[in-house]
C-alpha positions as a Markdown table, in Angstrom:
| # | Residue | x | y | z |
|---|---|---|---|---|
| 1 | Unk | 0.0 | 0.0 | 0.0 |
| 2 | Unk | 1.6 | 3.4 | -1.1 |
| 3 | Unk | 1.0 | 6.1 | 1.5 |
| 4 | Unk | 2.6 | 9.2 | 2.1 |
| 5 | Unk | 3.5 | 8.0 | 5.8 |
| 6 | Unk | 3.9 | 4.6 | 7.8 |
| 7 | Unk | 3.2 | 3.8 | 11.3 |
| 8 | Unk | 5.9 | 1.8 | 12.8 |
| 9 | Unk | 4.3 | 1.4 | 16.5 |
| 10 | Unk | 0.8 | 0.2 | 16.9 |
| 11 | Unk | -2.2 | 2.4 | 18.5 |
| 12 | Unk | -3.0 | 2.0 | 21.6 |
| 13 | Unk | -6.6 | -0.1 | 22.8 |
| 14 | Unk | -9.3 | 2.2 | 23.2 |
| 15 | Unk | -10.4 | 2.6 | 26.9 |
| 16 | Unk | -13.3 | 0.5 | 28.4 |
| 17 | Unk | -17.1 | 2.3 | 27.0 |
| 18 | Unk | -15.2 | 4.3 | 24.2 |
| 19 | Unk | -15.0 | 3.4 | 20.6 |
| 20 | Unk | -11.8 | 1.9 | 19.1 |
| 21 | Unk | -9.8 | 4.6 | 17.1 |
| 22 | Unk | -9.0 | 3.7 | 13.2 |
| 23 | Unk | -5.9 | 4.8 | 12.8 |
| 24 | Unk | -5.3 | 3.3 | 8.8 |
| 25 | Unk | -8.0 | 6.1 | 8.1 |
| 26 | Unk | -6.0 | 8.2 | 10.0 |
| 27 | Unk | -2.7 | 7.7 | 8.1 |
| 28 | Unk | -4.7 | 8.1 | 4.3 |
| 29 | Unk | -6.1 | 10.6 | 5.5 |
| 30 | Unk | -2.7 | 12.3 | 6.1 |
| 31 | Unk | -2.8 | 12.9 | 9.8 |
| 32 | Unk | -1.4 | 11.3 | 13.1 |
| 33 | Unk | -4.2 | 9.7 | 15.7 |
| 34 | Unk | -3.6 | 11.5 | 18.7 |
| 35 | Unk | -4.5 | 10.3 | 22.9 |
| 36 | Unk | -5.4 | 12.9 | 25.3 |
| 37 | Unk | -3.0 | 13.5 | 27.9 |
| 38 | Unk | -3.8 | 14.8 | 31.9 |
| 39 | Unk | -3.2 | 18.5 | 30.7 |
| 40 | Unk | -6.4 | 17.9 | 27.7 |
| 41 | Unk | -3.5 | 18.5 | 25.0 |
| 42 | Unk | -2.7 | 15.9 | 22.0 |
| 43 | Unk | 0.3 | 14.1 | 22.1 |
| 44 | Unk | 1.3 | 11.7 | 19.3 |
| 45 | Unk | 1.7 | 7.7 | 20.5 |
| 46 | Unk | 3.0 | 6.8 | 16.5 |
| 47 | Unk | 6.3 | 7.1 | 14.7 |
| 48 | Unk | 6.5 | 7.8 | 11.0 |
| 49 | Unk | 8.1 | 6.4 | 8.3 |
| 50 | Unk | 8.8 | 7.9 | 5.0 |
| 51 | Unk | 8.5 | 6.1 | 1.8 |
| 52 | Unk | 11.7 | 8.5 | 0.6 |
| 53 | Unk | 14.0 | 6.8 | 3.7 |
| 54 | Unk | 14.1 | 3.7 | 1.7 |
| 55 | Unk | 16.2 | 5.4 | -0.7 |
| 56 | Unk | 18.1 | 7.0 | 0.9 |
| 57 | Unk | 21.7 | 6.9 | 0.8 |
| 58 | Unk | 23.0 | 7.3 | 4.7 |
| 59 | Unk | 19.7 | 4.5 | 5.4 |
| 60 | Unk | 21.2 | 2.4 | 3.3 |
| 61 | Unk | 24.7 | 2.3 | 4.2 |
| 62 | Unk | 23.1 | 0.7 | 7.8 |
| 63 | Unk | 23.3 | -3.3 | 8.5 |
| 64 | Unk | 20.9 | -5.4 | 9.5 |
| 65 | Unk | 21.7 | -4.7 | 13.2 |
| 66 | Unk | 22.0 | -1.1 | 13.0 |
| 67 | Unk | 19.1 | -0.6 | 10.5 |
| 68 | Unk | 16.9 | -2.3 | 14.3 |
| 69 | Unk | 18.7 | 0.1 | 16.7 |
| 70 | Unk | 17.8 | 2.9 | 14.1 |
| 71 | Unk | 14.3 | 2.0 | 14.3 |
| 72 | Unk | 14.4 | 1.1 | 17.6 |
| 73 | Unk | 15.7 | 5.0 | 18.8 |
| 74 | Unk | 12.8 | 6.8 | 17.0 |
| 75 | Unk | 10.8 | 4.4 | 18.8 |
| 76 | Unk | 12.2 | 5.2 | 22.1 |
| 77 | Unk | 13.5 | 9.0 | 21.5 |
| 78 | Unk | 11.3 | 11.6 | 23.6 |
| 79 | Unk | 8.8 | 13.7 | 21.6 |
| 80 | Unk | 11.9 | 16.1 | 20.3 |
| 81 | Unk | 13.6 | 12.9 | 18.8 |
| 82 | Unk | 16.2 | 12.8 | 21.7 |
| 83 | Unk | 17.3 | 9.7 | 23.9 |
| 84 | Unk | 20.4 | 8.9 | 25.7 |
| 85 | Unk | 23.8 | 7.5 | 23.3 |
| 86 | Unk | 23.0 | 4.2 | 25.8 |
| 87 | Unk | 22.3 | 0.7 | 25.0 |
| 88 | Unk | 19.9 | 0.6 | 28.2 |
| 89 | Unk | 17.3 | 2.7 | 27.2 |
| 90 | Unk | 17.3 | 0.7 | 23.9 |
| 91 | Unk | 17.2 | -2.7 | 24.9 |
| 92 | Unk | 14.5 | -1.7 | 27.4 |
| 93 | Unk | 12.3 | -1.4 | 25.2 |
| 94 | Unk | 13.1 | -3.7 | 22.7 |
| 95 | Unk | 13.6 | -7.8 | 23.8 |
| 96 | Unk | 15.5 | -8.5 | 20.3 |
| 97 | Unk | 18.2 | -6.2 | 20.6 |
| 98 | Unk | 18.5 | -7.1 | 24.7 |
| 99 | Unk | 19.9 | -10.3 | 23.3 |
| 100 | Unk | 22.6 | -8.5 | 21.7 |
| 101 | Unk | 25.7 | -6.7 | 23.2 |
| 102 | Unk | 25.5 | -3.2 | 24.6 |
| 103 | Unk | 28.4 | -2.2 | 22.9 |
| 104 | Unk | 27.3 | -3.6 | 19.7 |
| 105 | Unk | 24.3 | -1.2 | 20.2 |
| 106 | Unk | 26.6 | 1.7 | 21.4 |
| 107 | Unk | 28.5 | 1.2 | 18.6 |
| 108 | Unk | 25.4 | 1.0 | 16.0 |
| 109 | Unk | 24.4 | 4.4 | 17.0 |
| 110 | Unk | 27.8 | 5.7 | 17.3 |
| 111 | Unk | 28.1 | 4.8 | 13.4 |
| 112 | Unk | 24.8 | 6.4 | 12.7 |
| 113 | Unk | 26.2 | 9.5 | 14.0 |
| 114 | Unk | 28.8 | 9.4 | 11.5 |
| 115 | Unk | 26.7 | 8.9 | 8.6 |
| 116 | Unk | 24.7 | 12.0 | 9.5 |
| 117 | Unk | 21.4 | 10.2 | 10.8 |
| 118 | Unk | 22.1 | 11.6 | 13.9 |
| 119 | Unk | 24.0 | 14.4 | 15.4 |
| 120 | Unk | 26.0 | 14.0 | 19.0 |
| 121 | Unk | 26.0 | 16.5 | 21.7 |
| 122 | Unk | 26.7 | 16.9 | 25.5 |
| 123 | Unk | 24.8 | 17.6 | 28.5 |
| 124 | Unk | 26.2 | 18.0 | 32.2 |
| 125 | Unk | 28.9 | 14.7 | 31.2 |
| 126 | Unk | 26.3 | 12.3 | 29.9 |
| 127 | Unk | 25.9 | 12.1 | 25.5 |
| 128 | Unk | 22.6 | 12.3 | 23.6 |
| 129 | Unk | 22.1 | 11.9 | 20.5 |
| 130 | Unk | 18.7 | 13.7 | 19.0 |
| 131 | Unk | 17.2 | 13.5 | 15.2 |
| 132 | Unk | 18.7 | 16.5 | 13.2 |
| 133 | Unk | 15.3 | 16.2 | 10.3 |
| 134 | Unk | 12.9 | 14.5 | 13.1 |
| 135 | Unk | 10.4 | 17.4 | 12.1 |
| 136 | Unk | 10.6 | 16.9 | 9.0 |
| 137 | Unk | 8.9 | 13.4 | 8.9 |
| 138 | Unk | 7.6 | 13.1 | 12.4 |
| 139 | Unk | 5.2 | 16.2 | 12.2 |
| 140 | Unk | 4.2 | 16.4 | 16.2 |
| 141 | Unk | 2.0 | 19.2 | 16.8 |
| 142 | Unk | 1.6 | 18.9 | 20.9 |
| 143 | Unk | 4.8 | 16.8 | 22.5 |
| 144 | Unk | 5.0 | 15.7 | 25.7 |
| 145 | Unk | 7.6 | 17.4 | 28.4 |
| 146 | Unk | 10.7 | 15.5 | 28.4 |
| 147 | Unk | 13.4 | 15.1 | 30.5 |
| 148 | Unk | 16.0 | 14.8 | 28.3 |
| 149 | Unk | 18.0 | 18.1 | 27.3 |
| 150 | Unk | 18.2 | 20.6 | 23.9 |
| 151 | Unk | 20.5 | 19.7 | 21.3 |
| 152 | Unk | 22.6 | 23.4 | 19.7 |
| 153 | Unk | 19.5 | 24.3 | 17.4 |
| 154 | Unk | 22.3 | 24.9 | 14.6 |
| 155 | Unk | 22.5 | 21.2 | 14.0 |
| 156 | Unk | 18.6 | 20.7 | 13.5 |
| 157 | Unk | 16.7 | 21.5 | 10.6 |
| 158 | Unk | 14.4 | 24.4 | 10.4 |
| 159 | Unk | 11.0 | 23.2 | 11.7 |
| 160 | Unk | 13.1 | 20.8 | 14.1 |
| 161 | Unk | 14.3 | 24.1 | 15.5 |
| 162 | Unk | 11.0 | 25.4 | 15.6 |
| 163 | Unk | 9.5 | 22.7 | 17.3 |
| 164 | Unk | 12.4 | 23.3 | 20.4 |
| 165 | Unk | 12.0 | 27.0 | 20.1 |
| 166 | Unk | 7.6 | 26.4 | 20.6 |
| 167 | Unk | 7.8 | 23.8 | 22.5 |
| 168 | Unk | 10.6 | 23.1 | 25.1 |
| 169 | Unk | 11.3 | 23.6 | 28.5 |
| 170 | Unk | 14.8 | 24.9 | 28.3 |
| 171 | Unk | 13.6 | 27.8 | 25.8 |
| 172 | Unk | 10.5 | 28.4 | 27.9 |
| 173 | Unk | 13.0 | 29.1 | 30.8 |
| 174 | Unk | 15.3 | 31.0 | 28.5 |
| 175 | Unk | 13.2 | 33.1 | 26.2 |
| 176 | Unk | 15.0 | 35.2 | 23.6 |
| 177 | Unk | 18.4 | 33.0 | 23.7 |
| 178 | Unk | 17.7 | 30.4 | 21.0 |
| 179 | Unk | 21.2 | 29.7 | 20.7 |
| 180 | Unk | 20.7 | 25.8 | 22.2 |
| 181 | Unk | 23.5 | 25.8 | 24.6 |
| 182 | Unk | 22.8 | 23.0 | 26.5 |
| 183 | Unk | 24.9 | 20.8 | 25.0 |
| 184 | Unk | 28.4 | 20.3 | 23.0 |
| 185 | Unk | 27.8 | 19.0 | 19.6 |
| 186 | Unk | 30.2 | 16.5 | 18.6 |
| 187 | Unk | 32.8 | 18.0 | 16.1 |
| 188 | Unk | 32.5 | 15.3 | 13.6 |
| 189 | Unk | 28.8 | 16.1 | 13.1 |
| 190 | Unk | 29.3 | 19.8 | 13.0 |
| 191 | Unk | 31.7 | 18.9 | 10.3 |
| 192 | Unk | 29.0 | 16.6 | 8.6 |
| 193 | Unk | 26.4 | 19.1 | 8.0 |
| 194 | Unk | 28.7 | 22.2 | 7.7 |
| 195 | Unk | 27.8 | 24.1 | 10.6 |
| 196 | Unk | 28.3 | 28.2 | 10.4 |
| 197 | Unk | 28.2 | 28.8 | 14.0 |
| 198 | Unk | 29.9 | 26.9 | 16.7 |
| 199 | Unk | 27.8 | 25.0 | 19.4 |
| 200 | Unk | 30.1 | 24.9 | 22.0 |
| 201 | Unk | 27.1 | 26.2 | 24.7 |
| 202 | Unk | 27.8 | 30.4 | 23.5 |
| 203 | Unk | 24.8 | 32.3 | 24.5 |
| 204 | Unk | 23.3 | 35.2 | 22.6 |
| 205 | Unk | 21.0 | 35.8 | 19.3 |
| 206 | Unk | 21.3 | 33.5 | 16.6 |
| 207 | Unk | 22.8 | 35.9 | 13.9 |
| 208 | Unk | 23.7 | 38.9 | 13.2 |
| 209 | Unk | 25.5 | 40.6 | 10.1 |
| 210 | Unk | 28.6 | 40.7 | 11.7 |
| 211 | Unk | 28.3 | 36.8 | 12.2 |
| 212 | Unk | 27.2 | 35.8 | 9.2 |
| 213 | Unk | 30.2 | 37.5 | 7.3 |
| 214 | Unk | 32.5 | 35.4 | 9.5 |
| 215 | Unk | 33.9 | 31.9 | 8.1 |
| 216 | Unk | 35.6 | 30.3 | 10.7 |
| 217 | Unk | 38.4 | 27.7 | 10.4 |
| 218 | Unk | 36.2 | 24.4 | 9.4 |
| 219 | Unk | 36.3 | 22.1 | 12.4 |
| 220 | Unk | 38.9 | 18.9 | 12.5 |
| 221 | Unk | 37.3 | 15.9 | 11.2 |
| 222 | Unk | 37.8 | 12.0 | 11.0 |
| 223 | Unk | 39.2 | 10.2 | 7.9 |
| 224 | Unk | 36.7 | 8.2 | 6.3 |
| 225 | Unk | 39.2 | 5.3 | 6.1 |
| 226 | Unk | 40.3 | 5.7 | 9.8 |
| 227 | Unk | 35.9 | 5.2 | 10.5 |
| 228 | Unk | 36.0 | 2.2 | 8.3 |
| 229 | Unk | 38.5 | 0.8 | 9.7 |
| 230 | Unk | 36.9 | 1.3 | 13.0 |
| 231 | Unk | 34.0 | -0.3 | 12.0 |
| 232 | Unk | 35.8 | -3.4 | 10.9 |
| 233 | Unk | 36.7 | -3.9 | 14.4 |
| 234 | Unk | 34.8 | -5.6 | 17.2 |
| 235 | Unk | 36.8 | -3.7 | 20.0 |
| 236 | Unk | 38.2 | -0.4 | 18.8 |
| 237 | Unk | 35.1 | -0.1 | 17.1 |
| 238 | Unk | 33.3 | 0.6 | 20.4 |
| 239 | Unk | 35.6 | 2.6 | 22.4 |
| 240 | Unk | 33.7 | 6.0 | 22.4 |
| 241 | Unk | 36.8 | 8.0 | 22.6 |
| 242 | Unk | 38.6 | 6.2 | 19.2 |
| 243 | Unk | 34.9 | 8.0 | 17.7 |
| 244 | Unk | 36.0 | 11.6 | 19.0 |
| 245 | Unk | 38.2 | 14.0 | 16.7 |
| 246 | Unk | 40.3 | 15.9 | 19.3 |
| 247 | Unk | 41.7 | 12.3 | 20.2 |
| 248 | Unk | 42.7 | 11.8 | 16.3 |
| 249 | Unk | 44.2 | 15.1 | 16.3 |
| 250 | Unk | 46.1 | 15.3 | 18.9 |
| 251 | Unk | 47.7 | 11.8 | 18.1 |
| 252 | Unk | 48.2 | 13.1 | 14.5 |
| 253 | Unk | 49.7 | 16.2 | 16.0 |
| 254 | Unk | 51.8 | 13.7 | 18.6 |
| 255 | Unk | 53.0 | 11.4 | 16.0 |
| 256 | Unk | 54.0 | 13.8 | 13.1 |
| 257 | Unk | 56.8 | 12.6 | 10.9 |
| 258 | Unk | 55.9 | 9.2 | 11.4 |
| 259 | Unk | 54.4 | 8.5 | 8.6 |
| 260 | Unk | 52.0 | 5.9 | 10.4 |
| 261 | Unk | 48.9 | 4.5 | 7.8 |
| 262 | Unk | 46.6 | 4.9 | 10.6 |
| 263 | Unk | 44.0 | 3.1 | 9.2 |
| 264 | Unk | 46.4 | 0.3 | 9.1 |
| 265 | Unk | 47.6 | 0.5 | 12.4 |
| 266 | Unk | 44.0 | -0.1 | 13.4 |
| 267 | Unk | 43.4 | -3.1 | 11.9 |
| 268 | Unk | 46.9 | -4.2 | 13.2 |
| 269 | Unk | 45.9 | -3.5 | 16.7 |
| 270 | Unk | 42.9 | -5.0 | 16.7 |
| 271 | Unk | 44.1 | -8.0 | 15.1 |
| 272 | Unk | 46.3 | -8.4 | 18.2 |
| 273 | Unk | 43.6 | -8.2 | 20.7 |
| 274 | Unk | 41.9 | -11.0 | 18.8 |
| 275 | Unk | 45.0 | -12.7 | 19.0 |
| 276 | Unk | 46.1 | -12.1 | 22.8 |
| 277 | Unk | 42.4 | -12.6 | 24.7 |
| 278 | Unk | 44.5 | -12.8 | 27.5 |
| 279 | Unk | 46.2 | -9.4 | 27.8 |
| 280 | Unk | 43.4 | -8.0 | 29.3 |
| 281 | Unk | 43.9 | -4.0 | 28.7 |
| 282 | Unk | 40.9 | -2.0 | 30.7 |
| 283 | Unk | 41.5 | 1.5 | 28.2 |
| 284 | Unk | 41.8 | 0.6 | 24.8 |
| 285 | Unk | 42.4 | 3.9 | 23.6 |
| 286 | Unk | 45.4 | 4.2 | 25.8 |
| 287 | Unk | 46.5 | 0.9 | 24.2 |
| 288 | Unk | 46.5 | 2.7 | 21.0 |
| 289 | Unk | 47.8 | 5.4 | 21.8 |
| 290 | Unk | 50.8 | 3.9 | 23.4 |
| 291 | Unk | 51.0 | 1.3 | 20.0 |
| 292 | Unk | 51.4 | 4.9 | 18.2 |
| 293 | Unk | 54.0 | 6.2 | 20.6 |
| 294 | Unk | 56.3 | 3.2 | 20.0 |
| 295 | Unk | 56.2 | 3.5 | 15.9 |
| 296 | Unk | 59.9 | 5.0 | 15.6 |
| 297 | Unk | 60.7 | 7.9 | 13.2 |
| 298 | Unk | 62.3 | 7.4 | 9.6 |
């Protein structure tokens, strides 16, 4: 059945003495079936597919694995498309993917971030990740308060923005900065979709002339082979800090003159985990790190 949207979560049973919703007729129809919450205001229970994501390039690039946990985190995101960078909160409310490894999860959403289908960012210590186009498809007119923090309102779209700016707490608390500076967005996704402005937690207006003439220094940014690589590897692969850019740059900076094929040397390393089980090294990243220290100069 072609339709312009698909639900991916079922509609809840209609209470005892009410008539059952129809929520197909809904979805032809072009609209979301709503439930009533305490306050009297609409809040969406469904998530939305698009017939467009199946084509889509970043979608596509996804396993079977990390196609679930993509599903799964609009499934379990707030109603601003944020959730925790976790397994927990994943395989919680999923029983399939609580049979696999947290860190295969961590890692599945970690390489989503990388492709651009999510965007990184920082509150208080703990990571998020949020939706950067969740408007876009998702289309909630009433959401529910959330817990969860605002992502820099650079990195969304425009009517994700504008659905943060209308709708949460953190702007309702600090009206007239839209600036979104409760969090730090990862470097690599500012790099991804060419951020302007930093979000490093600035406050202030969101532009002015003098701003926009500016063209700041683009931010450092992964190799693409040094991510494949990465994701070739069981172990590496899911040390969080091997996924941040300052630690890439300031072993590049370290180990200049080397001439050390880093994606390489990843594959290398991890092959000798695999090999040595029983050297039992608790930080990885240190590991290598110290494998990058010992490469001697030409």
């Amino acid at each position: 059945m072609a339709l312009a949207a698909r639900s991916v979560r079922s509609m809840p049973a209609a209470p005892a003495g009410r008539t059952a919703r129809k929520p197909l007729a809904a979805v032809a129809a072009g609209t979301r079936q709503p439930t009533t919450n305490a306050a009297g205001g609409d809040v969406p229970d469904d998530r939305l597919l698009s017939p467009r994501q199946g084509f889509s390039k970043k979608v596509s690039a996804l396993d079977h694995l990390e196609y679930r946990v993509w599903v799964q985190q609009m499934l379990s995101a707030d109603n601003f498309g944020v959730l925790p960078l976790s397994a927990i909160k994943l395989q919680g409310d999923n029983p399939a993917l609580a049979r696999e490894p947290a860190a295969a999860i961590t890692a599945a959403l970690r390489h989503q971030v990388d492709l651009g289908l999510l965007v990184r960012f920082e509150h208080q210590g703990d990571e998020f990740v949020a939706d950067p186009k969740w408007q876009d498809f998702q289309k909630v007119r009433y959401p529910r308060r959330t817990m969860y923090p605002a992502p820099p309102l650079e990195v969304l779209s425009r009517s994700t923005a504008g659905l943060f700016r209308k709708h949460h707490h953190f702007f309702a608390k600090h009206s007239g900065n839209f600036s979104g500076n409760s969090g730090k967005v990862a470097r690599s996704a500012r790099a991804d979709i060419r951020l302007t402005a930093t979000a490093n937690g600035s406050s202030g207006s969101s532009s002015t002339e003098g701003e926009s003439e500016r063209k700041p220094a683009p931010p450092f940014a992964i190799d693409a082979s040094i991510l494949e690589a990465l994701g070739k590897c069981r172990r590496l692969g899911a040390v969080p800090k091997l996924r941040e850019p300052y630690w890439w740059q300031s072993e590049m900076r370290a180990n200049s003159g080397k001439g050390i094929d880093y994606p390489a040397h990843v594959l290398e390393a991890e092959a000798y985990l695999v090999t040595c089980p029983a050297n039992k090294y608790r930080d990885l990243a240190q590991f290598l790190h110290n494998s990058f220290r010992r490469v001697p100069k030409p």
